[in-house]
Structures are given as structure tokens and as C-alpha cells.
C-alpha positions in Angstrom: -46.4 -169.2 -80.5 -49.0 -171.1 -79.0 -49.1 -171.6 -75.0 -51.4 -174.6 -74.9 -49.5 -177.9 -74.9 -51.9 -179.7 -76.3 -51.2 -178.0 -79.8 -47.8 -178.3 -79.7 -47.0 -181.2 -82.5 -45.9 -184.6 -80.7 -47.9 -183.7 -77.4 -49.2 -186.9 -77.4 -47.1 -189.1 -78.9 -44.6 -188.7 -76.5 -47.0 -188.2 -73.2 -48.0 -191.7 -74.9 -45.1 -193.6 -74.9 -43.6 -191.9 -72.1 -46.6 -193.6 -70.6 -48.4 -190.2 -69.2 -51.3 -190.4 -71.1 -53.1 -189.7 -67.4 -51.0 -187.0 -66.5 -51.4 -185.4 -69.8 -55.3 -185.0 -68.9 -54.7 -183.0 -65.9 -53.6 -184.6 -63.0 -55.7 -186.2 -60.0 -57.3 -189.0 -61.8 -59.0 -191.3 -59.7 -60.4 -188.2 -58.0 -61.8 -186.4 -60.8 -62.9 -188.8 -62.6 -65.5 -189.7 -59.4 -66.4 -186.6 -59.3 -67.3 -186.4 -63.1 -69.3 -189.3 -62.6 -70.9 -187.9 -59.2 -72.0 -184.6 -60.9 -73.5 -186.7 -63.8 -75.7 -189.2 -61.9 -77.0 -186.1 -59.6 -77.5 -184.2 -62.8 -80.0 -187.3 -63.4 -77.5 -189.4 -65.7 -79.3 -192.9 -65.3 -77.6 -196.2 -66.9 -80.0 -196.1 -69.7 -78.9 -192.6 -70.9 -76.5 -192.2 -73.7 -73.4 -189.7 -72.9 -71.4 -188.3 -74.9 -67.9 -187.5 -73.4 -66.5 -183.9 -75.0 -62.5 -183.7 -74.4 -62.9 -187.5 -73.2 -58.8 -187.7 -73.2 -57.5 -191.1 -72.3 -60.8 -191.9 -70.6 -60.5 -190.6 -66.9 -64.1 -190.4 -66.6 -65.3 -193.2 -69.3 -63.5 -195.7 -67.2 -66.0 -195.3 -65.0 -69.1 -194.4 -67.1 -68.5 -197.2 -69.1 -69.4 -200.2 -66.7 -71.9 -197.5 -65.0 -74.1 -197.2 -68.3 -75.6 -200.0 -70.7 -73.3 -201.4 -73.4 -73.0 -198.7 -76.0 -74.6 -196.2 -74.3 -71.0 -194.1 -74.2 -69.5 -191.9 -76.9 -66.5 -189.9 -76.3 -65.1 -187.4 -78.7 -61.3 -185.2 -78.1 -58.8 -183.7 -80.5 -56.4 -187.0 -80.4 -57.9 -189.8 -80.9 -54.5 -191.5 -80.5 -54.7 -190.1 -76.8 -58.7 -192.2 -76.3 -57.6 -195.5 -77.7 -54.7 -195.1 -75.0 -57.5 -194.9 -72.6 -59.1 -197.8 -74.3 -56.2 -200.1 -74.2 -55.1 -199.6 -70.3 -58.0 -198.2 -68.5 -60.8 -200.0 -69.2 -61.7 -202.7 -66.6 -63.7 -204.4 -70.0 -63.1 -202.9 -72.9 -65.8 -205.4 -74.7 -68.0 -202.9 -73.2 -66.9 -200.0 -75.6 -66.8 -200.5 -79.3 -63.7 -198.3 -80.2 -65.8 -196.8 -83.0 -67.4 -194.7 -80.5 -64.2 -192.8 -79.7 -63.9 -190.0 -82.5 -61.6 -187.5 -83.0 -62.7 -183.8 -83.2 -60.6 -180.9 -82.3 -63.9 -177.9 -83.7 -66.9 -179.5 -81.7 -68.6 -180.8 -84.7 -69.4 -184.1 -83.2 -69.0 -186.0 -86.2 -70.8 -189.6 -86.3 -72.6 -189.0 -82.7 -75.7 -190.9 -82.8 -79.0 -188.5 -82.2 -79.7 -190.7 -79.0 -77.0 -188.5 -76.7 -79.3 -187.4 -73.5 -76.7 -186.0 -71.9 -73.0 -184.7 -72.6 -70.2 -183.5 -70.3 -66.8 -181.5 -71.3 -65.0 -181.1 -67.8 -61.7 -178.9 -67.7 -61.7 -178.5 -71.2 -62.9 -174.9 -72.2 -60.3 -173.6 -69.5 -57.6 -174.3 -71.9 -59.4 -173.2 -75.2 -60.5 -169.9 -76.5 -64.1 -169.0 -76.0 -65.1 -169.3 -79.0 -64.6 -173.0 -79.1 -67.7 -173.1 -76.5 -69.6 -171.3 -79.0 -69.2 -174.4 -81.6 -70.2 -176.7 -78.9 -73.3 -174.9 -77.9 -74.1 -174.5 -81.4 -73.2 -177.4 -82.6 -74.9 -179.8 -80.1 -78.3 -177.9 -80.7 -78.9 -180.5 -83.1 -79.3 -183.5 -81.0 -83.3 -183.2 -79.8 -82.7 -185.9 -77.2 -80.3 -184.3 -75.1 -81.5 -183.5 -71.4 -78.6 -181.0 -70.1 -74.7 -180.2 -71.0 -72.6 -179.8 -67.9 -69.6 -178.2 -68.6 -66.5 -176.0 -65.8 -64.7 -172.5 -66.7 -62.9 -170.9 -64.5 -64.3 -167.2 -64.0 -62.7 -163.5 -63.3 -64.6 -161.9 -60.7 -65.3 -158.1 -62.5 -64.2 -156.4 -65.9 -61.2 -155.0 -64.5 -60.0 -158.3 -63.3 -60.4 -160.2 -66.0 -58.3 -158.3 -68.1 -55.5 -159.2 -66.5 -53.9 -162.8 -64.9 -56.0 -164.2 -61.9 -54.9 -166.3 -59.0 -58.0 -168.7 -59.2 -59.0 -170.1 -55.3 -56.9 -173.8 -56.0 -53.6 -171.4 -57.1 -54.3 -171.8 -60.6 -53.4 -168.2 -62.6 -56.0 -168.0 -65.0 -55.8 -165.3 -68.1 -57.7 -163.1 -70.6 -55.8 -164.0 -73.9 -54.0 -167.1 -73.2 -54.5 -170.9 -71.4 -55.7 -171.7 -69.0 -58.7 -168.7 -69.7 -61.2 -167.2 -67.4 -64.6 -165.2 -68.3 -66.4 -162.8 -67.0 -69.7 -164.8 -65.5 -72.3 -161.9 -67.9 -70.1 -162.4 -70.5 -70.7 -166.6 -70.0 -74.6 -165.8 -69.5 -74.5 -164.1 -72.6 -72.2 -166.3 -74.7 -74.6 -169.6 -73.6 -78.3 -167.8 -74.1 -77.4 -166.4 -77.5 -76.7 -170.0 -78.4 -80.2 -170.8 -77.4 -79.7 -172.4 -73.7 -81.0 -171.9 -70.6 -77.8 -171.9 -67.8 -77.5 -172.4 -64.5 -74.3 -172.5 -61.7 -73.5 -175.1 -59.5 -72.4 -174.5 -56.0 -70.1 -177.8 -56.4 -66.5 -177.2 -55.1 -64.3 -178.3 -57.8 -60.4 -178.9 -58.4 -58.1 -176.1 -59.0 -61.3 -174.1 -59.2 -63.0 -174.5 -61.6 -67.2 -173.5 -62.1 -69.5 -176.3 -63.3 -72.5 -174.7 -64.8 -75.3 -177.0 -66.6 -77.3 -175.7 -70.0 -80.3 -176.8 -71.0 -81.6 -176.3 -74.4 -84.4 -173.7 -75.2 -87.0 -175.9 -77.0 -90.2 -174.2 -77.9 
């Protein structure tokens, strides 16, 4: 059986119309959703970038990327998309700034109907609860858009090999684990996992919640 939640079947639904659909996303809203945006703008987001919003959920940080960027410059993608128009209809100061074509469902990180435009793309807190493996696609898989500047992306880490084969008390309290969610990786392991997908990595020093590691790739263009 499965430990994420967000696979068990009626997840949403009921977070939905229980009215949770922020809770669902992980808690602290209003602050992590500023600090998505913060990390952006000094990772050089500028209003006429295009972003694309990997694990968007019910909008916690495209409510405030949305009036931040030009109109249409904002495409979010997440396994529901039941759980982004929820975020469209209650979040959005003006949702005339967001056509909700732009929100797309994809649960393997193939990005399907994403414009080639995308300069910059974000997936915050969502590889913690997913199988490594599921970076791999995303790496791979957004190789294919030549316009993109940088991918900024968190993981929570285990500090050496014998560590990370067992549960880890993260600095925030979180317990982190080897073969279940929420997952941690050895930091080689994550240099070696990003390169050999053909990007260039580096760490922030960025204190984020429950600890979590933003790190920023860059493609390797020749």
C-alpha cells in the first residue's frame, strides 16, 4: 500500500469539498507561497518571463505569480487538475488574468501542451513526496524547451550513506526516508542523478520550511 496521500483515490475530491484544497498543498500558505515567488524574482524571474509551475496544486504560488507576470505568461501543470481549477476559482485575486487552459494535468512530468516559450520553471516541495525517479522525467523531459533559463527545484537530503538508509529527523522535525514519502537523497547521488540528465546544478544557502534544499539546474547547451 501506498504511503503518499496524494495517490490514495478521493484525495482530492474530498480535501476539495471539505474545502482544504490549501491545506492539502502543505500547510503555511501565505508564507510559502512568498517565498516561491522571492526565490524566483532573485533567480532573475522578470514579469516578461514565462513560468511554468510543476506540482502547481491549488495555486499557492500562481496566486501571486499570476498578477506578478504579463497576462499569459503562467502555465502550471500537477497530477489533479481538479485540485488547480480549485485554485483558479478561490484564489485568484483576477482570474481574467489566467486562461484555465494553461492549467494541465500531468502526474509523469511530460508537460503536455507547454508552449516552447517557458524561461523558467519551479517544482517546490514536490519531489520530497515522490520517488526519484520522477525527477529523472522532469530533467529529461524539460530538456526540450531551448528557452528555458534555470529549473529551481527543493529535496530534502540525508547527510551520508549510512544515514540515508534509514529514517532522518530533517532540521524543521520532518522524518524523511529512503523507500517511502516524504524521501531524502544522498546530495552525490542528487549531483549525479541532475548531470547525467544534462544540467549543470547548483545549492542554495536559502533557509527553507520544514527543511527542505532548493537547488537550481541549468541546462548544458553546447
Amino acid at each position: 500500500m501506498s504511503t503518499n496521500p496524494y495517490e490514495t483515490v478521493g484525495f482530492y475530491d474530498s480535501a476539495i469539498a471539505a474545502g482544504k484544497h490549501r491545506a492539502i498543498v502543505g500547510g503555511r500558505w501565505e508564507e510559502t507561497g512568498r517565498i516561491e515567488l522571492t526565490i524566483l524574482r532573485e533567480g532573475g524571474l522578470l514579469p516578461h518571463h514565462h513560468l511554468l509551475d510543476i506540482g502547481a496544486g491549488a495555486l499557492r504560488l500562481g496566486c501571486k505569480a499570476v498578477p506578478y507576470l504579463d497576462p499569459g505568461h503562467y502555465w502550471a501543470t500537477d497530477a489533479s487538475r481538479d485540485i488547480l481549477l480549485a485554485g483558479y476559482r478561490t484564489e485568484l485575486d483576477n482570474p481574467t488574468r489566467l486562461d484555465p487552459a494553461r492549467l494541465i494535468e500531468d502526474a509523469r512530468f511530460e508537460f503536455p501542451g507547454i508552449p516552447d516559450t517557458i524561461t523558467h520553471a519551479i517544482a517546490f516541495a514536490v519531489f520530497p513526496h515522490l520517488p526519484m525517479t520522477h525527477l529523472r522525467y522532469a530533467l529529461t523531459n524539460l530538456r526540450r524547451f531551448d528557452r528555458l533559463e534555470r529549473f529551481l527545484f527543493t529535496v530534502f537530503l540525508a547527510p551520508d550513506p549510512a544515514t540515508a538508509m534509514t529514517p532522518f529527523r530533517q532540521a524543521d522535525g520532518v522524518v524523511t526516508h529512503a523507500q517511502r514519502a516524504p524521501y531524502h537523497i544522498l546530495a552525490d547521488d542528487l549531483a549525479d542523478l541532475v548531470h547525467g540528465c544534462g544540467w549543470h546544478m547548483t545549492r542554495s544557502s536559502v533557509m527553507l520550511p520544514r527543511g527542505q534544499i532548493l537547488f537550481t539546474a541549468q541546462p548544458i547547451r553546447a
